[in-house]
N, C-alpha and C positions, 0 to 999 in steps of 0.2 A: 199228600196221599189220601185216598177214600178210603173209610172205612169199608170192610166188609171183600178188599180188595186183597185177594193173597193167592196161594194155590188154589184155592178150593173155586175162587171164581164170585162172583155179585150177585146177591141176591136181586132177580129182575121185579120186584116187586120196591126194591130202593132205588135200582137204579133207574126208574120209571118214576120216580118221585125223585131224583134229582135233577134230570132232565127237564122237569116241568118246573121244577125252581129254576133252573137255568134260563130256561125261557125256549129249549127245545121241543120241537115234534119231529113224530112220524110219522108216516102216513102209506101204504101202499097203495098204489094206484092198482085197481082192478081190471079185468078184461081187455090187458093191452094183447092187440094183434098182431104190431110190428113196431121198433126204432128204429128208424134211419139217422144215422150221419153224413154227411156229406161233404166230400172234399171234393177240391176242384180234380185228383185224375183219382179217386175212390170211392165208392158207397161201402159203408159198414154195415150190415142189415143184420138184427136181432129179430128170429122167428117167433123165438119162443123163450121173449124177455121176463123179467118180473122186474118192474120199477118203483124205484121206492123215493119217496121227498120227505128232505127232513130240511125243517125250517128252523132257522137259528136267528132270532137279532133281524127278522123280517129279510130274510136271504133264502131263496129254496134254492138246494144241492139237489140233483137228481140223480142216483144211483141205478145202475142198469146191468143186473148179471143174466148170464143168457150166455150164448155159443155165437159168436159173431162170425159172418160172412163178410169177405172184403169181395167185390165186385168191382173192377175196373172203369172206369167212367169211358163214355165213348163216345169223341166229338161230334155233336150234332151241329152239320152243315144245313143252313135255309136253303130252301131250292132257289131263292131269290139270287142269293148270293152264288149260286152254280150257274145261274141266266145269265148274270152280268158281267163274271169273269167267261163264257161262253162267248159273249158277246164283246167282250173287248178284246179280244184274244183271235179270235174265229177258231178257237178249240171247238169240237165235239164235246156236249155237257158231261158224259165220261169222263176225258183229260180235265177240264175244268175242278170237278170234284177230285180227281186224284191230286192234282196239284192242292187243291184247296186244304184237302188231308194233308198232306204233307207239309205244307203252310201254316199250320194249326189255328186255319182258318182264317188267317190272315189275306183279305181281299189282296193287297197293294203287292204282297211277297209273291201271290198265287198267279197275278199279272202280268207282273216280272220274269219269273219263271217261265210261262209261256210265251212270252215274248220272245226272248231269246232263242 
C-alpha cells in the first residue's frame, strides 16, 4: 500500500515524487488539432482531444479523451481499375464501378460478375 493513500486521496506533490522514482513521466501534448484512428471499415476522429504521454520503462502510452467521431470508411475505387474491368467486360464505366463496389473491389470477382 502507499502511504498517504486512503479516503482523503494523495498528496500530488508525493505522488509526483513517486512517479519520478519509478521512472514515470507525463507529459501533455499541446495544440493538438485532431486524432485519427483508422480502421479498415472506420475513422475515429477526436476534434477537440487533449493528449497525454506518459512514459514508463522507455515505453510511451498515449491517452486521448475528447468526444470521438466514428465515420464510416468508404471504398476507394482507382479509375484504373473502373478502365480495366470496363474494358474486359464491354460494361459502361458506370456498371464496372458498381460491380467493383459490390466486389469490394475485387478486380477478378468484379469481372466475373459482369461476365455473366
Amino acid at each position: 500500500m502507499f502511504p498517504g493513500v486512503g479516503g482523503r486521496g494523495m498528496n500530488p506533490a508525493k505522488m509526483k515524487q513517486m512517479m519520478k522514482q519509478m521512472g514515470i513521466s507525463i507529459e501533455e501534448i499541446s495544440n493538438v488539432e485532431q486524432v485519427i484512428i483508422r480502421t479498415p471499415e472506420v475513422d475515429i476522429v477526436f476534434n477537440d482531444a487533449n493528449v497525454t504521454v506518459m512514459n514508463a520503462q522507455g515505453s510511451d502510452t498515449y491517452q486521448i479523451v475528447g468526444t470521438p467521431e466514428r465515420i464510416p470508411r468508404k471504398l476507394e475505387i482507382p479509375d484504373d481499375d473502373v478502365r480495366l474491368v470496363a474494358e474486359q467486360t464491354g460494361a459502361s464505366e458506370a456498371e464496372a464501378r458498381q460491380a467493383l463496389e459490390q466486389a469490394n473491389g475485387d478486380l477478378a470477382e468484379a469481372i466475373l460478375a459482369l461476365s455473366s
